[in-house]
N, C-alpha and C positions, 0 to 999 in steps of 0.2 A: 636473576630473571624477573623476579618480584617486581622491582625498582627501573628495568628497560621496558618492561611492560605498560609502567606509570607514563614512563618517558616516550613511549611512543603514541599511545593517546592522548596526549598532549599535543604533538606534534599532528596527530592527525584533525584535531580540534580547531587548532590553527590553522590547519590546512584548507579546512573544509566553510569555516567561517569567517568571514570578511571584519566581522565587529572585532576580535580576539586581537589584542592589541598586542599582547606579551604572552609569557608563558608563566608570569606572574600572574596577571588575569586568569589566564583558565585554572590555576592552581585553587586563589580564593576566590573564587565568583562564579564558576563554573557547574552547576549540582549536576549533571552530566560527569565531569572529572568525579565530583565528592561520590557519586554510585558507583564507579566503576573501582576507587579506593576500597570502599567497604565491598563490593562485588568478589575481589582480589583477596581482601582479607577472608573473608568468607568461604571460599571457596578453597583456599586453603588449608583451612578445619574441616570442611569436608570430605577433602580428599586424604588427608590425614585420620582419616574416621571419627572426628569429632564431633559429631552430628549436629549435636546440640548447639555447641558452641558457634556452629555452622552459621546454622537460624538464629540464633541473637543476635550475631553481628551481622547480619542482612535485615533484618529488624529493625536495628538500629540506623542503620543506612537508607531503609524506607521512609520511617520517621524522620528525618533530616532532609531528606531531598525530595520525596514525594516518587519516587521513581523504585518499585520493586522488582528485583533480581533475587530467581531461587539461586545459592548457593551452590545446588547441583547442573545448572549451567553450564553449557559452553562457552567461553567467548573470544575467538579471537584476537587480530591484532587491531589497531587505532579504531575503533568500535567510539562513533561519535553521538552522542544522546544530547538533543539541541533543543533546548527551554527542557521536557522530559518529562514536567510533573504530566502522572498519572501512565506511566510507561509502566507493563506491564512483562515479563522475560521468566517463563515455568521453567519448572526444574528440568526435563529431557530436551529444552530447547539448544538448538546449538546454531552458532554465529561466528559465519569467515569473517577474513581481514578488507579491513574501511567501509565496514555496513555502516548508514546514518538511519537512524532513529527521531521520527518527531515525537511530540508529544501525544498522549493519549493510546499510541501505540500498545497489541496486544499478541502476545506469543505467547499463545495457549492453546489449553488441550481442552478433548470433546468426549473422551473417555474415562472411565473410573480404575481402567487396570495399571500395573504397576511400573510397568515397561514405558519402547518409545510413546511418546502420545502429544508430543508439540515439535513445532516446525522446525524444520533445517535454514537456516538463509546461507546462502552462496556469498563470493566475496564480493563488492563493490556492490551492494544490493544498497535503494533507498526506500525507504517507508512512511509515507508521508502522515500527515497528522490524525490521529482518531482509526488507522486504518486496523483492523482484526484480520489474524494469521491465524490458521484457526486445525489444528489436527496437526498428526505426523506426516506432513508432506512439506515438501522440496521446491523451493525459491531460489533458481539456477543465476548463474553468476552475470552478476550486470543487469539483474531484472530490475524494475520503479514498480513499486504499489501507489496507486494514486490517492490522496487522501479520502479517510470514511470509505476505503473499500475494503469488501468482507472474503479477503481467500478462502477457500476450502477446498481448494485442488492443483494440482500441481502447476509451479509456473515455467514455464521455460525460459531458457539463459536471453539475456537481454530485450525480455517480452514487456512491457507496459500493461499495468490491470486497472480497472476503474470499473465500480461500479459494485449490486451488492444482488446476485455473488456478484466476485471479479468478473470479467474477461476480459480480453486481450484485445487491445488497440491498436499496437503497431509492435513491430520490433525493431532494435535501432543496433547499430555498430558498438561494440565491445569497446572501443576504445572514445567516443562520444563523451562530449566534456560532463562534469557534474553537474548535475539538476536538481536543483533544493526542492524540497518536497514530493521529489519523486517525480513532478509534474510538470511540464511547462503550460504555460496558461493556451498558448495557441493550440496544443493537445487534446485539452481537455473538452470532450462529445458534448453538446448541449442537446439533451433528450428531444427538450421542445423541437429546434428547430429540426429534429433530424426526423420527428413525425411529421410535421409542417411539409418535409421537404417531400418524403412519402405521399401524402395524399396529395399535394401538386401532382407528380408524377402521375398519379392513377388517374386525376382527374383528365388530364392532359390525355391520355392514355385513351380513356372514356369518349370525349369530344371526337379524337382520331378516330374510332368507331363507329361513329354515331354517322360522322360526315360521308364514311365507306360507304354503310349500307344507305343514305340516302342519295349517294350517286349512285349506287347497285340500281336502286328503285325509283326512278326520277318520276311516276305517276303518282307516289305516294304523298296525300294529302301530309301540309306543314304540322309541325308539334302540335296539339292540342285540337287539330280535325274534327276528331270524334265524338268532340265534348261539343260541339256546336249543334243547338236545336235543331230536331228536322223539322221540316216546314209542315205542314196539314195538308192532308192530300183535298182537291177539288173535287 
């Protein structure tokens, strides 16, 4: 099981990235592969009640690749971790099969007790770079977190998140091809323009107003009437 487990994120690594030439490559060159090695070893001692032993060799698999995984972890099947350094995976976190992982990535908790206290992700879930998963809640199957966004509530299955907190942008078809970074660029809300577009409207809005009530009141002196000096009486 150990060694189909290896073989399958391999294969998912491949899968999901266009550069991966072989399955030599993702073997030596891969720190994505080298984490989920020691992740595996790890987690092994753990479940073994090795505790200790647990944490060294996910220690040492930190050290090495820059990408820390608790030991007590869940992690699915072909679970792809792409470039990685500074991916971040707590011990109650748990992880379906062909989640992608970018870099900077955070699956943590927000509580001190001992129990659940980090995220669930769904199967086919992506995560894009820098983005925070943040408490024991639930990232339903086929959702995208957009990069640098900060979850802290529940997503629903194939919801799009952006933004900090998250919210929801769209939702898309379960079966909708893979999106690297969770994002596609034409998705992605540009703040500015969407207040830009706002105050047009209201303006717009404003003028249609304006024009109403001065055909309401066709006697009423133009903008600025009342500002005009009165004359000196004789």
């Amino acid at each position: 099981m150990f060694f189909k487990n290896l073989a399958d994120d391999i294969t998912g690594m491949i899968t999901r990235d266009p550069a991966a030439r072989s399955r030599a490559e993702v073997v030596l060159c891969y720190p994505g592969f080298h984490a989920l090695l020691w992740y595996r070893l790890a987690n092994r001692a753990w479940r073994a009640r090795w505790l200790l032993l647990g944490r060294f060799l996910s220690h040492v698999g930190r050290v090495l690749t820059g990408i820390e995984i608790h030991p007590g972890a869940t992690i699915g099947r072909r679970l792809f971790i792409d470039h990685g350094m500074g991916v971040v995976i707590g011990e109650t976190a748990e992880i379906g099969d062909d989640v992608t992982l970018y870099q900077g990535v955070t699956l943590g908790g927000t509580s001190l007790h001992k129990g659940k206290r980090h995220p669930t992700l769904g199967d086919r879930v992506i995560v894009g770079a820098g983005a925070q998963i943040l408490g024991p809640i639930t990232v339903g199957d086929g959702a995208r977190i957009g990069a640098n966004a900060v979850v802290v509530s529940e997503v629903a299955p194939g919801a799009t998140m952006v933004g900090i907190p998250a919210r929801a942008v769209q939702s898309r078809a379960k079966s909708e091809a893979f999106c690297a970074y969770g994002l596609a660029g034409h998705e992605l809300p540009d703040p500015l323009a969407r207040a830009m577009s706002a105050l047009l409207d209201e303006v717009t809005a404003l003028k249609a107003r304006v024009a109403e009530l001065e055909t309401a009141q066709p006697g009423r002196p133009p903008a600025g009437g009342d500002d005009q000096p009165i004359a000196a009486a004789e």
